[in-house]
C-alpha positions as CSV (number, residue, x, y, z in Angstrom):
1,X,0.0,0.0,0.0
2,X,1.3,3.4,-0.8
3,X,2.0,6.2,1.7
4,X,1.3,8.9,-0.8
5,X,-0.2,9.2,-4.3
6,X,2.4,9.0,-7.0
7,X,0.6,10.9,-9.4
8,X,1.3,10.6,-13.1
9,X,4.5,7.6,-13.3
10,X,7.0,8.9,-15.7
11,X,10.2,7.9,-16.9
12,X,13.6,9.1,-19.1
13,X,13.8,7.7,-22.2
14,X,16.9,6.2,-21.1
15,X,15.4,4.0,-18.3
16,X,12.4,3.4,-20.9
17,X,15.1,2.3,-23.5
18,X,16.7,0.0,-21.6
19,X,13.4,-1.1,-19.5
20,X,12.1,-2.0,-22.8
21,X,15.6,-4.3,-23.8
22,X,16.4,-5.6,-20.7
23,X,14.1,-7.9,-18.4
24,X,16.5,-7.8,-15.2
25,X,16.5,-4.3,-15.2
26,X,12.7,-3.9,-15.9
27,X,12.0,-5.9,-12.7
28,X,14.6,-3.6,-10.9
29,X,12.8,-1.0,-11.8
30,X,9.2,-2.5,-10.9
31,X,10.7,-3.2,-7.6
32,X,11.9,-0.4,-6.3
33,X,8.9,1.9,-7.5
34,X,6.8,-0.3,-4.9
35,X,9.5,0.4,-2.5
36,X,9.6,4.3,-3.0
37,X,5.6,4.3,-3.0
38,X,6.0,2.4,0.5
39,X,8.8,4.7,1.7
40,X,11.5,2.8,1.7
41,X,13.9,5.5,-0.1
42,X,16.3,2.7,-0.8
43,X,20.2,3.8,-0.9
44,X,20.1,7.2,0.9
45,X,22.3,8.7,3.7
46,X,20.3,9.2,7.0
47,X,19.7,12.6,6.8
48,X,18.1,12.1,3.1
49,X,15.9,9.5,4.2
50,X,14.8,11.6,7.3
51,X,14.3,14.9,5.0
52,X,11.7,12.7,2.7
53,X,10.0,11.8,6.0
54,X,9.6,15.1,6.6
55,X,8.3,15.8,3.4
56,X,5.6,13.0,3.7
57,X,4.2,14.6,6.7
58,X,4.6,18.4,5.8
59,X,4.8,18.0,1.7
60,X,7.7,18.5,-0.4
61,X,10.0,16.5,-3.0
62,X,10.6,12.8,-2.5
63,X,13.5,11.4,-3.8
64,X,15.0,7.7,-3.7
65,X,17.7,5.6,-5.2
66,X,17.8,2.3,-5.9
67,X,21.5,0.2,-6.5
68,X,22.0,-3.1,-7.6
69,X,24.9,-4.7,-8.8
70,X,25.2,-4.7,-12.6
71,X,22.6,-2.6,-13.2
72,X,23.0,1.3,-13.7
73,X,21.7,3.0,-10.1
74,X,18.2,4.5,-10.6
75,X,16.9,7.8,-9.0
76,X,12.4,7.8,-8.2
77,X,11.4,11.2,-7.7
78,X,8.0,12.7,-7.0
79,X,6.9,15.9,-7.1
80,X,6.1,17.9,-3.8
81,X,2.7,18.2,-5.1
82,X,2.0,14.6,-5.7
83,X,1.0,15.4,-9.6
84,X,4.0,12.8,-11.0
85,X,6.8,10.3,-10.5
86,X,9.6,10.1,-12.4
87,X,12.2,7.4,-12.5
88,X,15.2,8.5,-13.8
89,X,19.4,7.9,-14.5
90,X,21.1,10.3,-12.0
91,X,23.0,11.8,-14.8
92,X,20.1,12.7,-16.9
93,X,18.8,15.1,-13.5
């Protein structure tokens, strides 16, 4: 169950490229959008993971990332105002 609507769920066209050629990494990607959507914010320092906690309860940005070996790291990022999701590469912020 999610802790917050996601809004619209968006992503690069780089994770949708390789999402679309790669089963292993579409599954990553599956994953870890229920995980964000739960609050678990994944591969964050403390004071990240306490600053979305925040946000949950007083609005703002929300913003996870996701590792797993062999597979390019993965930012999920929602807007403060709930109206979208956005899985992105870190480099294409």
């Amino acid at each position: 169950m999610s802790k917050f609507s996601m809004g619209r769920l968006l992503m690069t066209r780089g994770v949708n490229d390789r999402v679309a050629d790669d089963v292993e990494f579409a599954e990553f990607v599956s994953r870890n959008l229920t995980r964000h959507a739960k609050g678990d914010w994944g591969d964050l320092c403390p004071e990240d993971k306490a600053a979305n906690n925040r946000a949950l309860i007083h609005g703002g940005r929300l913003l996870s990332a996701y590792e797993k070996d062999g597979l390019p790291k993965v930012w999920i990022i929602t807007e403060a105002d709930r109206s979208a999701t956005t899985i992105l590469f870190p480099e294409e912020y």
